[in-house]
Phi, psi and omega in degrees: 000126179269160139291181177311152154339327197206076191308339187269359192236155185255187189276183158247122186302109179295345184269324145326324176294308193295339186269333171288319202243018190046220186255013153305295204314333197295280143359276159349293210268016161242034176248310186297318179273047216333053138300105203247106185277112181267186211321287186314304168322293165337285182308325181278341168314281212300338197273318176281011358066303191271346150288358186039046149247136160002106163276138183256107230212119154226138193196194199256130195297137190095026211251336184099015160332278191284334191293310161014305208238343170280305186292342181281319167336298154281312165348271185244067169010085169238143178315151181214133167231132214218137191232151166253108199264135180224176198266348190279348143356123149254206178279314200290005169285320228235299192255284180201174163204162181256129182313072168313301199314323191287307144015262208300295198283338133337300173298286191312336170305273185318281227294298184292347199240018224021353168346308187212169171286187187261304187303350191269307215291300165304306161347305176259011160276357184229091183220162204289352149305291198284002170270119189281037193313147160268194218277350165254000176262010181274300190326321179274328178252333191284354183265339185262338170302324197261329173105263263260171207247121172266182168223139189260159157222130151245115197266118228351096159277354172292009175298335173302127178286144207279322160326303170288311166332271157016307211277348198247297196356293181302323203271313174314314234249286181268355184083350158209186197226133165235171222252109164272153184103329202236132200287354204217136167307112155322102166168237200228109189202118172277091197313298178312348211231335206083020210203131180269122194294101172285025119005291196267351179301141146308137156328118180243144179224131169252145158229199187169149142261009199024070159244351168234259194277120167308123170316134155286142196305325181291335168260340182287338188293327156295018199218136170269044207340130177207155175213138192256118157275156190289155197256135147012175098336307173296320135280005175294305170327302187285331223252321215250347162319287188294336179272313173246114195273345177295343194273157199268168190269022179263325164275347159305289166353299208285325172320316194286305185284357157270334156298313193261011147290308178278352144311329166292003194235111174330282199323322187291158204264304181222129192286135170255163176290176189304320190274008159278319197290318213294311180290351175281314177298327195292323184302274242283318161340268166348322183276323200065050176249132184260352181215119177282112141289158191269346157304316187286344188279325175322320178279339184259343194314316200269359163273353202255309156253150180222016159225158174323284173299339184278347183285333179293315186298318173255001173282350166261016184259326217288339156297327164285326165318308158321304193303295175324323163297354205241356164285170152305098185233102209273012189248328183298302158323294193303315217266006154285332169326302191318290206285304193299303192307336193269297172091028169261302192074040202229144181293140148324113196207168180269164181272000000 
């Protein structure tokens, strides 16, 4: 569990905002962390939040997934409980495990000191001192203990082997889990009625890249779906604004017409992504550099590539890269125009 951003200010329910303030207000406020979220994203945000399921944001790595659920975090400075997905995953990561020892030592304890009988003793180990939850069924019970509403991320589960996927089902669906040995649903759960407000759900956010373990059908069916495209060129401008807002618009330009030269060029192995654009505008800021060149991209080369072969590749591209900077790119221009002139940078979005 992280606490808020700002422990001293209090969260904001994202789906109160959103039913007050519709999917601008939405907008608005992950824009204030220079999230520039787009249109389709937005909507599916908004569609998960008023269904209280799960969102599933799949895309091309670097597209802005996890910055997404980090920017909604702060935005409206929320508890976060964060899973990493890897195949080395357990129950006990995920959902829970029972505390042997403090168990064990427990029993021995009552027993030893006469408190209780052994059968009284046993009786009472498997209660809620002695259950270890993980990080998405704490998300769930730390939301029906407190009343507020956190956001769990699970960060590319499609790294999970389908087995494990399983393991969430029940919690994605109905808002808890239950536990053997332990007599009560764990979550979000009403004992008179029988049944879980999703109101009261923690945020859920998954991303993938569906590049390793196929989802399972069982599990995208609990989910709200959504796929994040890599942003424009035109949003690349507002997106690289709002994140360094100081860098100048000859140097916004130029990131953007080095992006869009190396997406045109085969040879380069791997294109790079926003948070590749971003620390690269920020360092050439940072540099105080005013004219991008294929000497100066050279010294920068290593925000752009992160493997070996990829370094080869595009460092025999940087000439061409130059050239391309040095055309006319009068659409490019403008939506930099655009963007210094507005002094917002923000993406189109609905109201």
């Amino acid at each position: 569990m992280i606490p808020p951003p700002n422990p001293q200010l209090p969260s904001i329910n994202p789906r109160t905002l959103l039913h007050e303030g519709g999917a601008g207000a939405l907008a608005e406020a992950l824009a204030s962390t220079g999230y520039m979220i787009q249109r389709q994203l937005l909507n599916d945000l908004a569609q998960s939040l008023r269904s209280g399921k799960p969102l599933l944001i799949e895309g091309e790595a670097g597209a802005g997934k996890t910055a997404a659920a980090y920017a909604l975090q702060q935005a409206c400075n929320l508890t976060l409980f964060p899973l990493q997905g890897m195949a080395e995953l357990r129950l006990a990561d995920i959902l829970y495990e029972w505390d042997k020892e403090a168990q064990n030592q427990s029993v021995i304890q009552s027993v030893s000191s006469g408190a209780k009988t052994l059968e009284e003793a046993q009786g009472g180990q498997f209660g809620l001192p002695f259950l270890q939850l993980g990080e998405a069924l704490h998300a769930y019970h730390w939301a029906a203990m407190t009343g507020c509403i956190p956001l769990f991320l699970f960060d590319e589960v499609d790294k999970l082997p389908e087995h494990l996927q399983d393991m969430l089902l029940q919690l994605c669906e109905q808002g808890y889990a239950h536990v053997p040995r332990y007599d009560k649903p764990i979550g979000i759960y009403n004992p008179e009625t029988g049944a879980s407000d999703r109101s009261r759900h923690p945020v859920v956010i998954f991303t993938s890249n569906n590049l390793r373990h196929k989802l399972s059908e069982p599990f995208r069916s609990r989910c709200y779906y959504s796929w994040l495209d890599c942003p424009t060129p035109g949003e690349e401008v507002k997106i690289l604004h709002k994140r360094v807002p100081d860098a100048s618009p000859q140097l916004v330009a130029s990131v953007v017409k080095i992006n869009d030269c190396i997406k045109m060029i085969p040879g380069v192995q791997k294109k790079p992504g926003l948070r590749e654009l971003i620390d690269l505008l920020a360092a050439l800021h940072r540099d105080q550099v005013r004219v991008v060149t294929e000497d100066v991209l050279h010294g920068y080369i290593g925000y752009l590539a992160k493997q070996k072969s990829h370094l080869k590749s595009l460092r025999e591209a940087l000439a061409r890269v130059e050239r391309h900077l040095e055309l006319q790119h009068r659409q490019i221009d403008w939506w930099v125009a655009e963007a210094f002139a507005t002094g917002r940078g923000t993406l189109e979005r609905a109201a």
